[in-house]
N, C-alpha and C positions, 0 to 999 in steps of 0.2 A: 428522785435523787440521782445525781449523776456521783459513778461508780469512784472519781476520786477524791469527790466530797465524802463516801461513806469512808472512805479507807483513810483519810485524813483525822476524821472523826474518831473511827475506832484506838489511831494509833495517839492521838492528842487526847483522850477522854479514857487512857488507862488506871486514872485513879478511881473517877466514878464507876469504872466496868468494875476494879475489883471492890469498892462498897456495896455496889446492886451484888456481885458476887456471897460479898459477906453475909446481907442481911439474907439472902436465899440461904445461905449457912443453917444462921440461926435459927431461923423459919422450919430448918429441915427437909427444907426444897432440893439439897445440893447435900451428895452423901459425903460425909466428914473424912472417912475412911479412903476414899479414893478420888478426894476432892483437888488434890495436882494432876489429874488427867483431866480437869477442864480446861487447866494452865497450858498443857501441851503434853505435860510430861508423863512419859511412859511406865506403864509400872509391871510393863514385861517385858521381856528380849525379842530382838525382830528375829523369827525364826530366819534359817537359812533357806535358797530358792528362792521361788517367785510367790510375789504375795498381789491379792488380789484384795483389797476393802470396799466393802458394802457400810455405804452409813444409810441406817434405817429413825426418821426422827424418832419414835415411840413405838408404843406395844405394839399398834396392829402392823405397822410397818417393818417391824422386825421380824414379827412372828410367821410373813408373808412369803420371806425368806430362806426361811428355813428347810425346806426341801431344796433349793438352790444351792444352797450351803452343803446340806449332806450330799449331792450329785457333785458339786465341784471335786467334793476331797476325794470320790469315789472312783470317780472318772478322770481326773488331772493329776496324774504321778509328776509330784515337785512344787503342787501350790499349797500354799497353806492359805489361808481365809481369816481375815480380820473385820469384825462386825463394830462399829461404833452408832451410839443412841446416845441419846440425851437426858434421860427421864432416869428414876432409881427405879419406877416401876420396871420399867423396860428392862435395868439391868440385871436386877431379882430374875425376869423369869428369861432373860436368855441363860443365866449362870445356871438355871435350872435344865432349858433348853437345847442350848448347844451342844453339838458335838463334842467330844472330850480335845480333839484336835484345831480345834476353832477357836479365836481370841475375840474378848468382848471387852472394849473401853469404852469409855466416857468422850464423845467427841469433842474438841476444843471449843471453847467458848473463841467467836470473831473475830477475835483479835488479831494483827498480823503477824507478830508475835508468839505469839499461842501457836497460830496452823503454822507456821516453821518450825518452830520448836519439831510438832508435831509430824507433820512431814521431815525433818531432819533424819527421826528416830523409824518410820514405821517403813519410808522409800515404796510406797506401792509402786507394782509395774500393771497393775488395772484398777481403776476406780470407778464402783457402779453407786449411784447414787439411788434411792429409790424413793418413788412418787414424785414427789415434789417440792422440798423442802431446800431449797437455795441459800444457801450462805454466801453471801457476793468474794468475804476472803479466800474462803476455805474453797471455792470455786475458781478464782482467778491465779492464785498460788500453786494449786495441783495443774491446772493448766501450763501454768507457765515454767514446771519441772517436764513437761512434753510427756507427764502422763495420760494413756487413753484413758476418758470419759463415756460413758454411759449413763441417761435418766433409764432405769430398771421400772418397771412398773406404772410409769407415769402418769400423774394424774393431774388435772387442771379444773377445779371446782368452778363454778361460775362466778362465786365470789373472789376468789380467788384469780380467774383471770380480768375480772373488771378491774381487780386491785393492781396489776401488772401494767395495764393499758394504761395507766396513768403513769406510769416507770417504765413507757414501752422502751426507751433504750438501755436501761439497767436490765431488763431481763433481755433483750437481743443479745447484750455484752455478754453475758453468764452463758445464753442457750447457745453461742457461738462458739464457749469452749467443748462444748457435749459433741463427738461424734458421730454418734445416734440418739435415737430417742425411741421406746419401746415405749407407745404407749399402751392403757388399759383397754382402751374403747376408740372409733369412730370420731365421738365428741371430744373426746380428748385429743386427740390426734390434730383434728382441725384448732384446736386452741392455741397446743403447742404450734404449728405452723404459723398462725396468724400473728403470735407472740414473737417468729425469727428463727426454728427451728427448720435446720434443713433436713435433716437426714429422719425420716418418722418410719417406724414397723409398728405394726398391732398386732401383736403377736396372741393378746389376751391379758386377761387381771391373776397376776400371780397367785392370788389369794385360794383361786379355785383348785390350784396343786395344794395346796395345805392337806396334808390327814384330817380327819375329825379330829379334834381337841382331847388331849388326853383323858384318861380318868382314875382315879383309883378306887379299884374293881370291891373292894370291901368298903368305902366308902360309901359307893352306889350300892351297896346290897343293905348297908343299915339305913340309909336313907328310904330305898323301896319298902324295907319295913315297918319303919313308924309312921312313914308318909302312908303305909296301906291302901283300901281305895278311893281312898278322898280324891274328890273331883281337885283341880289344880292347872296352879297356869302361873306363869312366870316374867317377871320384868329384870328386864336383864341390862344390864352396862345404864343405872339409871342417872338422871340427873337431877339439883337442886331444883324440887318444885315438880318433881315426875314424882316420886314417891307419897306423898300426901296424895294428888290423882290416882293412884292404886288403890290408897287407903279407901276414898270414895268408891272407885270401880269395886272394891272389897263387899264394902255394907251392901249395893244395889245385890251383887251377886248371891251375899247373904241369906236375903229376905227371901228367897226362893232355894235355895241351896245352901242350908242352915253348917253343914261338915267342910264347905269350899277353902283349899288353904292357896293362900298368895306367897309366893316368894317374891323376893326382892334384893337381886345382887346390886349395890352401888358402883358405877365405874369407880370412884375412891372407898374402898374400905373405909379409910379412916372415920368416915361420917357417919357410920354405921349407930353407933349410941345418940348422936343427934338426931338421924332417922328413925330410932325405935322409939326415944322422947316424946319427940313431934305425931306418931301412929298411938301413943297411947293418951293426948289430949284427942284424940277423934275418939275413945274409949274401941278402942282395938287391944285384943292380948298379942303381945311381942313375943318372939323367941331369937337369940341376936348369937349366930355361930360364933362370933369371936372368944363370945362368952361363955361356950360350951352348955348354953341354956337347950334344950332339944323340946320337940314338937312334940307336943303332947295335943289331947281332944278340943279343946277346947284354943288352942294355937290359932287365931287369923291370920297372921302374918309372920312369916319366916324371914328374918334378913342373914342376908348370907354373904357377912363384910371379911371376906375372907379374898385371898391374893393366889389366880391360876385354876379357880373351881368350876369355874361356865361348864368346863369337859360335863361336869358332875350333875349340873343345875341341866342342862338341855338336854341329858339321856333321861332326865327325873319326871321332865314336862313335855308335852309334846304340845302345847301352846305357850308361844312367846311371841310377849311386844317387845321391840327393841326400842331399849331409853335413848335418848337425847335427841328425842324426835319429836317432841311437843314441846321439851321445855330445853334450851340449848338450842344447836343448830347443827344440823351436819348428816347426826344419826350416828350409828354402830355399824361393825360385821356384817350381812343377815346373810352371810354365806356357811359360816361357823355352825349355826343352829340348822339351816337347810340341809348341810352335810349331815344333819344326825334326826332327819326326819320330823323336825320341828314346823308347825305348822303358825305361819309367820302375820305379826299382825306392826305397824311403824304409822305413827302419826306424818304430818304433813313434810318436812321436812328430813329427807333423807340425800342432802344435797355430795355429802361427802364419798354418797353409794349409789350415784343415779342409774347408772348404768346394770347392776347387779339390782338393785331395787324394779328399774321398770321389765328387767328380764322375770325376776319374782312376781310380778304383779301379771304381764303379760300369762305366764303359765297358769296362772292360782293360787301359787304358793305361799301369797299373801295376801294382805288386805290392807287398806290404808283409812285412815282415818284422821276425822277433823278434832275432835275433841274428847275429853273426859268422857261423856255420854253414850258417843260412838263407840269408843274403847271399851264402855260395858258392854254393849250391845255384842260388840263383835268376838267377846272373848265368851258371855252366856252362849250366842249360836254355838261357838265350838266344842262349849262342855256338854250341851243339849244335843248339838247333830253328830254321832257318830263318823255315819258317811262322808260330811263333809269335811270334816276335821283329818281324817285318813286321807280321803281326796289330796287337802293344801298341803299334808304332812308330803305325802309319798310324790308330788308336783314341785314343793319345794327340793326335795333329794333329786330328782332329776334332772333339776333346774342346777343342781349344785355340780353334779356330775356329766353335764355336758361340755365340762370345760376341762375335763379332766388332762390333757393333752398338753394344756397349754406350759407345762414345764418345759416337755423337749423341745416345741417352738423356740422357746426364750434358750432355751441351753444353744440352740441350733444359731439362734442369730447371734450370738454372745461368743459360737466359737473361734470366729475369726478374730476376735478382739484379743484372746487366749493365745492363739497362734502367734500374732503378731507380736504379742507381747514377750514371748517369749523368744523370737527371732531379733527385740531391739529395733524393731520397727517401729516408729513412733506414728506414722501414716497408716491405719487403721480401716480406713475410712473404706465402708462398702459403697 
């Protein structure tokens, strides 16, 4: 699509934007309470000084951030820091996340409209975008105020850049307003280049500066308690059609290991009662957090549809498969759980973590697998072989911690952008 076909479209098709808007309303897709900050409109004051905005699309993306975020306000006397997501998920746990100095909105829905609005009200003097997530308005608008640009983190899935290559000049138009481009990886880097990006650093995957995931420490101590020493293993960030395959992986484990308990965090909470429905036609006993039902002897299956607890679920387990890797596409984290000495198991499709996925595999720290079957198989070795379960445990933490570094890189190539922005230099460019 050429870029002023979308932009004609967006600004001619404002009645349909705001009905798709509405019905996301009603659905509950779109929070009611701060639903004028999809519109444009601000629902805080633009601090005084220089402001720098990071739009992060969703959770992992934001959450990736967040040591960046604490280093800017730490290190930069006179910025303040505005975070925008898209997702309610997202904005739950930065509200919970964030520094108390740091501002978290709703980014604008495409419209032209909307990102002026938007831009009128927030005046960034830096904008880092992170991964990948392109908005052709919201891109060519901040550009065209002669704000520096930055891709942060950048990442370029393969599905993802074949999707591009059909729009190769819609994304040369967008990568041309970016400055730089920090990518994740090697593969990435070559993508973006191939794609029309001039300016590429590798600096490394942000993700691996994250702390471990938090936890609360009385939480995990009533949990070690009822959990006691039940063998256990965990499916974590799962998807429509992963959880029933646990249920399976459950019974085989069973039949040998009569005390085995399965957790199972949904990446949506919400589906948590449909998931424990669906586990008790396979005649499985449920115990479902939301509902404050707790694990008692006889417990197969723990769901744990609860919003911010992984910290909690991967200090509990020290074997985890990551969901949305047999059923879905892309994958999860598996940095998250390695940071906490989780010994890592992801079916065939971990396209959205290749690069952190085949360093996992390279090491030990994981295993990969083709199906349901597999997935028994390789979660029994783990509860059965000591040795090697501590092996992939303490392979995957090293594996997590050898990138540890990679914040000051990105702060380092990021500080001339800071500089300049604050000197009113709109030419940035290393």
């Amino acid at each position: 699509m050429k870029l002023s076909l979308y932009r004609m479209a967006t600004t001619l098709g404002g009645p349909l934007i705001r009905l798709y808007l509405g019905k996301r309303l009603r659905r509950g897709k779109e929070d009611p309470e701060r639903f004028h900050e999809r519109l444009g409109r601000a629902s805080r004051p633009r601090p005084d000084g220089k402001l720098v905005w990071m739009h992060a699309a969703s959770v992992g993306e934001s959450l990736s951030i967040l040591a960046l975020v604490d280093k800017v306000l730490a290190n930069l006397s006179g910025w303040s820091v505005l975070v925008t997501t898209g997702t309610m998920t997202s904005a739950r746990l930065m509200e919970e996340r964030l520094p108390q100095d740091a501002i978290h909105q709703y980014v604008p829905v495409d419209r032209v409209s909307y990102v002026r609005r938007f831009l009128d009200h927030w005046r960034p003097d830096l904008a880092l975008w992170v991964e990948s997530e392109f908005w052709p308005n919201l891109v060519i608008e901040t550009h065209e105020r002669k704000v520096p640009m930055v891709v942060l983190n950048g990442r370029m899935s393969e599905a993802s850049f074949q999707g591009w290559l059909k729009n190769l000049k819609l994304i040369q138009r967008m990568l041309s307003a970016f400055q730089l481009v920090l990518a994740q990886s090697e593969r990435d880097s070559e993508r973006f280049r191939t794609l029309g990006a001039a300016n590429i650093g590798v600096p490394g995957n942000l993700k691996f500066a994250a702390g471990p995931l938090p936890v609360n420490d009385r939480a995990l101590e009533t949990m070690l308690d009822v959990a006691g020493e039940r063998p256990r293993w965990l499916a974590a960030s799962t998807h429509p059609g992963e959880e029933g395959i646990c249920g399976h992986v459950h019974r085989i484990l069973k039949n040998q290991t009569p005390d085995v308990l399965t957790i199972v965090v949904p990446r949506h909470p919400e589906r948590g009662s449909a998931i424990a429905a669906e586990l008790r036609l396979h005649g499985l006993k449920t115990a479902l957090r939301s509902a404050n039902q707790h694990i008692t002897p006889d417990t197969d299956v723990y769901i744990a549809d609860t919003l911010g607890e992984l910290g909690l679920f991967y200090r509990l387990c020290d074997i985890v498969f990551m969901g949305k890797t047999l059923r879905g596409t892309g994958g999860q984290n598996p940095i998250e759980p390695a940071q906490l000495s989780c010994a890592l198991i992801f079916g065939p499709d971990m396209s959205n973590f290749e690069d952190s996925a085949f360093k996992l595999l390279e090491t030990g720290g994981a295993r990969k697998i083709a199906d349901k079957d597999e997935l028994a198989q390789a979660v029994r070795t783990l509860i059965d072989d000591d040795r090697a379960r501590i092996h992939a445990a303490n392979a995957a933490l090293d594996t997590a911690s050898s990138e540890a570094d990679v914040l000051n890189r990105v702060m380092e190539a990021l500080t001339p952008y800071f500089t300049f922005a604050e000197s009113g230099d709109t030419d940035a460019r290393t």
